[in-house]
Structures are given as structure tokens and as C-alpha cells.
C-alpha positions as CSV (number, residue, x, y, z in Angstrom):
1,X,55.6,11.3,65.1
2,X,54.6,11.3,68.5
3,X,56.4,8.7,71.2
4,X,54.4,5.5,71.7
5,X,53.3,5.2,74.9
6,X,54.2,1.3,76.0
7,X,51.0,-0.1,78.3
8,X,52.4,-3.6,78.8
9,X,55.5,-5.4,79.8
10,X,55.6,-9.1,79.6
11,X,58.9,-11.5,80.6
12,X,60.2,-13.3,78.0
13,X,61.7,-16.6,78.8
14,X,65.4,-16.0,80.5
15,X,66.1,-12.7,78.3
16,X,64.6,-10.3,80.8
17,X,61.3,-7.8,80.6
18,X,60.7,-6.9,76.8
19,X,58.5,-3.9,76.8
20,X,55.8,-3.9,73.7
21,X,55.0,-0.5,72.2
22,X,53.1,-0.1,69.3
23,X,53.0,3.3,67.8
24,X,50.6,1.9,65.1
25,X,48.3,-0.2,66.7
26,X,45.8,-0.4,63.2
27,X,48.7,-2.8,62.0
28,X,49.1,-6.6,61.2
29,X,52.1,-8.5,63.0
30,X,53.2,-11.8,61.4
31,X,55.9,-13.9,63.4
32,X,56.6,-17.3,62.5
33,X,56.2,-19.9,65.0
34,X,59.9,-19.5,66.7
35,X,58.8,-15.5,66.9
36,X,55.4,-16.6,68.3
37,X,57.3,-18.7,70.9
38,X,59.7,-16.1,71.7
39,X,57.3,-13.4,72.3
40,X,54.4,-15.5,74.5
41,X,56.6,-18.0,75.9
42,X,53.8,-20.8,74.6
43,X,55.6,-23.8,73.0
44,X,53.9,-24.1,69.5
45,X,52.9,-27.9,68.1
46,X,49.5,-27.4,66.8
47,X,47.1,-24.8,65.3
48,X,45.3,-24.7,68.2
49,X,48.7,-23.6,69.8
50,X,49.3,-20.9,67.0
51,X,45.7,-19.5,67.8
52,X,46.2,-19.2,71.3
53,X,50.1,-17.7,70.6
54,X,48.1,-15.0,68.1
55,X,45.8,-14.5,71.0
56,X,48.5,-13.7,73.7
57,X,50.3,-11.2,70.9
58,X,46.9,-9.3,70.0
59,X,46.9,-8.2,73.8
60,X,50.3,-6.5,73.1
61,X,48.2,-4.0,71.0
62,X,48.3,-4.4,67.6
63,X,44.5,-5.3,65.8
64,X,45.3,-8.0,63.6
65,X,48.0,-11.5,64.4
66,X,48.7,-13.8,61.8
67,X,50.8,-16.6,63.2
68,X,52.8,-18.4,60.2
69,X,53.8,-22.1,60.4
């Protein structure tokens, strides 16, 4: 398999720069609401929230985000 090339770095809270590869970007990516949080830095409270948190993670690459609550 080839190496995935990683196109975009975002900061995660206080943890430092998390870089986000995907070497299958035709794939579905399902974090649950602390995940979602974790990964956009959004705090989560409504669906409106979740859809924006999915909307932040589908710029990371992969095609489909399914936030779970």
C-alpha cells in the first residue's frame, strides 16, 4: 500500500498538532460526540453542533461523517 500523503494539520486543544491522513478517503468515520469534540475542538450540545462537528471532520478527507450522540 502506498504511504498516505497527509494534506492538513489541525491543533487539537492543548495536546499539540495532530496530523490527519487518510489513506482511504472513500471511507465513513463515526466518532461519538467526545471524539467529535476532540478532533474539531467544537463543544457539542445540540444537533446543529454535531452537524457542524461532521462538517469540520469531512474537511480532514474522508467522504462520509456520521457524528453519534
Amino acid at each position: 500500500m502506498p504511504e498516505p500523503t497527509c494534506s492538513h494539520t489541525t491543533t487539537v486543544m492543548d495536546a499539540g498538532t495532530v496530523r490527519t491522513c487518510s489513506p482511504y478517503p472513500d471511507i465513513v468515520i463515526t466518532p461519538n460526540i467526545p471524539e467529535a469534540e476532540v478532533l474539531t475542538g467544537l463543544e457539542i450540545r445540540t444537533e446543529k453542533d454535531m452537524a457542524e462537528a461532521a462538517r469540520a471532520i469531512h474537511t480532514f478527507g474522508p467522504s462520509y461523517v456520521v457524528v453519534k450522540g
